[in-house]
C-alpha positions in Angstrom: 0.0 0.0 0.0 1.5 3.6 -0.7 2.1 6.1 1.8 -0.4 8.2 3.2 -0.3 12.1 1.5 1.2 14.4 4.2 -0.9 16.7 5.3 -1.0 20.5 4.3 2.1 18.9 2.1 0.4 17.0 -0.6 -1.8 18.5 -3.2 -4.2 17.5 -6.0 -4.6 19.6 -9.0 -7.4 18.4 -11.6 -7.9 20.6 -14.8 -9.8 21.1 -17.7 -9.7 23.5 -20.5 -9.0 24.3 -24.7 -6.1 22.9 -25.6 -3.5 25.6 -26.3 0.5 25.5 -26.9 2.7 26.3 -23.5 -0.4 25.2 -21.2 1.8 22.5 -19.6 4.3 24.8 -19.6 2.5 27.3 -17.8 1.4 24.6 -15.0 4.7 23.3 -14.2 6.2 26.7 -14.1 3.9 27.8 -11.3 4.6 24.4 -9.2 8.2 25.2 -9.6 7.4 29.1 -8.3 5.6 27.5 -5.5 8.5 24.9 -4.4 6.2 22.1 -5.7 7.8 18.5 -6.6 5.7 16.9 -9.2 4.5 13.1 -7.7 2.4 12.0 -10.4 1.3 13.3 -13.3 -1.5 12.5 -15.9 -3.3 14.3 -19.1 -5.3 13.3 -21.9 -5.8 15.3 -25.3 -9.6 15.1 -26.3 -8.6 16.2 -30.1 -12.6 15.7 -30.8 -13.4 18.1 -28.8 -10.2 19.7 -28.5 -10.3 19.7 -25.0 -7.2 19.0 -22.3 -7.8 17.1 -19.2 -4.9 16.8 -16.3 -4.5 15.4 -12.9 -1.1 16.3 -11.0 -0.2 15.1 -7.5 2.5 17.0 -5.8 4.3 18.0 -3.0 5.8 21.5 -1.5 9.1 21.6 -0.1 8.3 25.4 1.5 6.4 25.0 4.8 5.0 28.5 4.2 3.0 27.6 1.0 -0.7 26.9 1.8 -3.6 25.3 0.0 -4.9 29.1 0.1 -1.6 30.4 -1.2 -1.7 27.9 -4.2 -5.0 28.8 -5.2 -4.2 32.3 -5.3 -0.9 31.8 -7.3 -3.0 29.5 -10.0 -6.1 31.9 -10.4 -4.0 34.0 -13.1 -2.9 30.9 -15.2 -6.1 29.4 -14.8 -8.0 33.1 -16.3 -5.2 33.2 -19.1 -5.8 29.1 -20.4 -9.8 29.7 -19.1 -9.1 26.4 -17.0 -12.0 24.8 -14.9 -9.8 23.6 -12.0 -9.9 21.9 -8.4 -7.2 22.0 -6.1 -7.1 19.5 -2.6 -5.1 18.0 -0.1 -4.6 15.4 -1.2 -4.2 13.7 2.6 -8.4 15.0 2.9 -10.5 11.8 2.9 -13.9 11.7 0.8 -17.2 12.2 2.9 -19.2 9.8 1.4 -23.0 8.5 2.7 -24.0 5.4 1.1 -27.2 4.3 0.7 -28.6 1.2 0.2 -31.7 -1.2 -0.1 -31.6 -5.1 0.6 -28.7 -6.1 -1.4 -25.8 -5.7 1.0 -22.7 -6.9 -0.8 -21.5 -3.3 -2.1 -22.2 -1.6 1.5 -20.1 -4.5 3.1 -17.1 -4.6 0.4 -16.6 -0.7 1.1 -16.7 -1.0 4.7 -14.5 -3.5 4.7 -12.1 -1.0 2.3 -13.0 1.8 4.4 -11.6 -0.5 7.4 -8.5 -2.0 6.1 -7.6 1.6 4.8 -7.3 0.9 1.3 -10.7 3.8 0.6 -10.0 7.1 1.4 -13.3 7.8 2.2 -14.9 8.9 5.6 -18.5 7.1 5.7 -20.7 9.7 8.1 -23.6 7.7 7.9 -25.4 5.0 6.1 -28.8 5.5 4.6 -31.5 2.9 3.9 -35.3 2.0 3.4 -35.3 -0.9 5.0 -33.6 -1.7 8.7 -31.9 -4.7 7.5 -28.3 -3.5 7.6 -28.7 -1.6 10.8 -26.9 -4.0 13.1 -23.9 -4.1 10.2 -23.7 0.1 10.4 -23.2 -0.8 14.4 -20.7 -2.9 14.0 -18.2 -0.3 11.9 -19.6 2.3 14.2 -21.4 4.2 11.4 -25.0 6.0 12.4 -27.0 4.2 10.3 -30.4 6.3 8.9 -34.0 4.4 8.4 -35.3 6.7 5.4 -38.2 4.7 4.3 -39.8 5.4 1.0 -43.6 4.7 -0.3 -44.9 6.8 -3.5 -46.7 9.2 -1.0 -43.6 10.3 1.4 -40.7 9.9 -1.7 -40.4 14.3 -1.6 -39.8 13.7 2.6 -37.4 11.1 2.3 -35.5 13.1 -0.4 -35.6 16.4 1.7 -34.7 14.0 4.3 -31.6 12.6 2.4 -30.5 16.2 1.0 -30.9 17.8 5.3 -28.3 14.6 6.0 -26.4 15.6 2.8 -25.7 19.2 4.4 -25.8 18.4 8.5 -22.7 15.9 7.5 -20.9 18.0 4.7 -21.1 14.9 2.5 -18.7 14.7 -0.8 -20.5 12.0 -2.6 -23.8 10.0 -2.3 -22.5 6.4 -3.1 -26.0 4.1 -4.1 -24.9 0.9 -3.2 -27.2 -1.2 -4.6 -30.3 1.2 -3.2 -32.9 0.4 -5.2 -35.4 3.7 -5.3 -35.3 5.9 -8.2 -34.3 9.5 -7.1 -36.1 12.1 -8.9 -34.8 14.5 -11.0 -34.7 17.7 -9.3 -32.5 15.3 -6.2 -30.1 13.9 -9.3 -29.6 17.6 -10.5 -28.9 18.7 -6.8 -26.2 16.1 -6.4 -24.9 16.4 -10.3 -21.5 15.0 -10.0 -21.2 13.8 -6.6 -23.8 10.5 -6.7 -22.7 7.1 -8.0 -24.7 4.2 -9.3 -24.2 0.5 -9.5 -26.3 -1.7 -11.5 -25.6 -4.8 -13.3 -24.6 -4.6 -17.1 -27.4 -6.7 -18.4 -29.8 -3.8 -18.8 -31.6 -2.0 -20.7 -31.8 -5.4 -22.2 -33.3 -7.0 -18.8 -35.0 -5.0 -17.0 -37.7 -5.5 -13.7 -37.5 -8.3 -11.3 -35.0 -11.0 -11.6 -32.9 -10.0 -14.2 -30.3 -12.6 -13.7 -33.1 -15.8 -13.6 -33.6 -13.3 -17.5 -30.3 -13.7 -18.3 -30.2 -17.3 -17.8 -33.0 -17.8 -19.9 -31.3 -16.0 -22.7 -27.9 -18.3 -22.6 -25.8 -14.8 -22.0 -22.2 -15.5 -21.9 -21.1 -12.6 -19.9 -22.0 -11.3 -16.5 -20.6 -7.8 -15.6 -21.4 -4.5 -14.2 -21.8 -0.7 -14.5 -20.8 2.3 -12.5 -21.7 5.6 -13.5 -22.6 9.3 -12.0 -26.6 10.2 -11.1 -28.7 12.1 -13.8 -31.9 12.6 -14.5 -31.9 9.5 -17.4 -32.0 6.7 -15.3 -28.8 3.8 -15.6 -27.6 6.1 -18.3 -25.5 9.0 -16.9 -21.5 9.5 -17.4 -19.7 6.0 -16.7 -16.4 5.8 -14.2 -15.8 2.2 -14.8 -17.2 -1.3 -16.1 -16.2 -4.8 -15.9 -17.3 -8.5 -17.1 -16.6 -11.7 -16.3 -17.3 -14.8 -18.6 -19.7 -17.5 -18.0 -20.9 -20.5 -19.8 -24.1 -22.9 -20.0 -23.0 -24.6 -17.1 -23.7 -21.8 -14.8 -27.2 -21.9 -12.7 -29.1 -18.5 -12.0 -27.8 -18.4 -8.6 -24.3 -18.8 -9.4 -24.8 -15.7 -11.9 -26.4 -13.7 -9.4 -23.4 -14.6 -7.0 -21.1 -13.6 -10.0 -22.7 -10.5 -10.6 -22.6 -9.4 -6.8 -18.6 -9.6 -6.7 -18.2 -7.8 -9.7 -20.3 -4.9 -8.5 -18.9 -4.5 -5.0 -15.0 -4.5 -7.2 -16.8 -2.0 -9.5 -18.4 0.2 -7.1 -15.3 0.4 -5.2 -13.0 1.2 -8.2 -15.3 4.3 -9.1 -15.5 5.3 -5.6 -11.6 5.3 -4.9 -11.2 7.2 -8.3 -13.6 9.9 -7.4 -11.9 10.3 -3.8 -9.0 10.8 -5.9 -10.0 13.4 -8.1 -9.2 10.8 -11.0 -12.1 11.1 -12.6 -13.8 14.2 -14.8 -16.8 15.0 -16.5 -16.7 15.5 -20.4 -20.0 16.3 -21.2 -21.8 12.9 -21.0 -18.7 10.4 -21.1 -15.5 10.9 -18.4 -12.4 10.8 -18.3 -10.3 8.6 -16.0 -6.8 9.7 -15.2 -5.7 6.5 -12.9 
């Protein structure tokens, strides 16, 4: 396992922008001004859109030089190259809620992560609309919230999600396998900051029992789907996928077994990525600077 960032040491820069001649340049030349030490560095070139993308980890040798001093020394390279841009320590864990219906494999996997300190994530609270997992929230030490959710009190339980969102100061809303539809104006509010995970059959199997579906069908491959919250449902910007093979041989249990590991390793890819600052939007598709 790597090192854990120094605090008030270690910095994140993420940036966006038009691609232009001397923009690297320009960025490495205020690191070097600020006594930065490059750590890692990644970029990608969207010629289609002619867009630049860049995510650079590094350190500061001067103890003087602040995350508030940084931003300040950036603000005139970022209005000359009009860069969007985020800047954080990178030693700052993630506040993320997760949420969750009766599936429990994905809420278990990242406590476990959370645990063994290979997520650097802070989990406030967990969220559900059922009580089952209440006892396993106890166990990590997490408050654990019972939101339930009928057709005539979904606007409460949303206010009621959105009031935890802001007591908490939450990051991200990770859905680990919660299985309400949020409505639109709730995916807007948390555009960005809410991951999905859903198995990769659909839309092609939708409903109940998708896997019993699958079976039926003879599919050959089992995999799974992460992807940011908007207002089209299963079909906002995906972080990361994966599949595994199966054959004839397999029953519809076994495939629902499958499909649950591959979603916990899913989910938890995206969710480490996001914490840090690997991942950007580019318009509907991202881009994923491990």
């Amino acid at each position: 396992m790597a090192p854990r960032p120094r605090p008030g040491r270690e910095f994140v820069l993420t940036l966006s922008c038009p691609d232009r001649a001397g923009l690297v340049h320009s960025v490495t030349g205020f690191l070097l001004d600020h006594s930065g030490n490059i750590l890692e560095s990644r970029q990608f070139d969207d010629r289609l859109q002619d867009r630049f993308f860049m995510r650079v980890h590094f350190d500061v040798s001067d103890p003087g030089v602040t995350r508030e001093e940084l931003c300040r020394g950036f603000a005139p390279v970022a209005e000359a190259y009009r860069i969007s841009w985020q800047l954080h320590d990178a030693s700052t864990p993630t506040r993320a809620l997760i949420m969750v219906s009766a599936f429990g494999h994905c809420l278990n996997d990242l406590l476990f992560r959370r645990r063994t300190g290979t997520l650097n994530v802070e989990i406030p609270a967990i969220v559900s609309n059922h009580r089952e997992y209440a006892s396993l929230a106890a166990s990590y030490g997490i408050p654990f919230h019972h939101v339930p959710v009928a057709p005539q009190t979904k606007p409460e339980a949303e206010a009621r999600l959105l009031e935890l969102v802001e007591e908490l100061d939450v990051d991200l809303v990770v859905l680990a396998r919660y299985m309400q539809i949020l409505s639109d104006d709730l995916c807007k509010r948390l555009e960005g900051r809410a991951i999905n995970i859903h198995h990769s059959f659909l839309p092609g199997f939708k409903g109940a029992r998708p896997y019993a579906q699958a079976h039926e069908r003879g599919v050959k491959l089992v995999g799974a789907t992460a992807h940011y919250v908007t207002p089209d449902l299963d079909e906002g910007p995906i972080i990361e996928q994966d599949v595994v093979r199966v054959d004839h041989s397999r029953s519809p249990d076994e495939l629902v077994a499958i499909g649950r590991d591959v979603e916990a390793q899913v989910l938890a890819r995206a969710v480490q990525w996001h914490s840090e600052s690997r991942v950007m939007l580019n318009g509907s598709r991202t881009v994923v600077l491990r």
